[in-house]
N, C-alpha and C positions, 0 to 999 in steps of 0.2 A: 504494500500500500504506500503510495506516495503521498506526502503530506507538506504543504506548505504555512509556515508559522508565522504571525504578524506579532513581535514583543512590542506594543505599542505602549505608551506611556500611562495612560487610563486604562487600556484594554489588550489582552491577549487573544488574539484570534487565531482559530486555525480552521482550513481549506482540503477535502480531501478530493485527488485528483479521481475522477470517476469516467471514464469513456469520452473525454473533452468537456466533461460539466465541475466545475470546481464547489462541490455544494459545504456549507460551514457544515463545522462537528460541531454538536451541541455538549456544552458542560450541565451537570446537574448542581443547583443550587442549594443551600442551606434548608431548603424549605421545601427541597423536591423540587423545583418546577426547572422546564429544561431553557437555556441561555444560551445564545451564540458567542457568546463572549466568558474572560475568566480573568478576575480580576490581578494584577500583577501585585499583589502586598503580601508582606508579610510581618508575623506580630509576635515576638519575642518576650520571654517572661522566663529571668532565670534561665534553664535547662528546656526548656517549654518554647514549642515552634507549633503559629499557626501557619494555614498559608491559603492564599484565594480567601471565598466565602467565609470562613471560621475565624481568619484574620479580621475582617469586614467589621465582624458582629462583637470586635473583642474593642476597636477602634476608637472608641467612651471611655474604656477603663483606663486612669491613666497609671496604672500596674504593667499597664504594657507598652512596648516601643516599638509603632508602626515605621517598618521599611514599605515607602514607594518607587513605584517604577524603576523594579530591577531589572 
C-alpha cells in the first residue's frame, strides 16, 4: 500500500494511493467518531506520553506540557 503523508502544522493528513484515486485514511477520534485528519500534539507528564486526540483533551491541565506541530 502506498501512502502519502501531509505533517502539516494544525493537521496530519494522510492519502492512500488506490487505482489513480488518492482517497484520505480516516483516524478514529476520542469519542469514536471517524476524522480525516490527526492532530500533530503531544502532552507530557513526568514519564507519561499522550499523543493526537488524548493529548487534545489533557491541553486545560496545566500538569501537563503541550508539544505543537512536531
Amino acid at each position: 500500500m502506498r501512502l502519502g503523508i501531509d505533517f502539516g502544522t494544525t493537521r496530519i493528513v494522510v492519502a492512500a494511493a488506490d487505482r489513480g484515486n488518492f482517497p484520505l485514511v480516516h483516524f478514529e477520534t476520542h469519542d469514536g467518531q471517524a476524522c480525516d485528519w490527526y492532530p500533530p500534539v503531544v502532552a507530557v507528564h513526568g514519564d507519561q506520553r499522550l499523543y493526537g486526540w488524548q493529548a487534545l483533551a489533557v491541553q486545560d491541565d496545566e500538569s501537563w506540557t503541550i508539544l505543537r506541530s512536531l
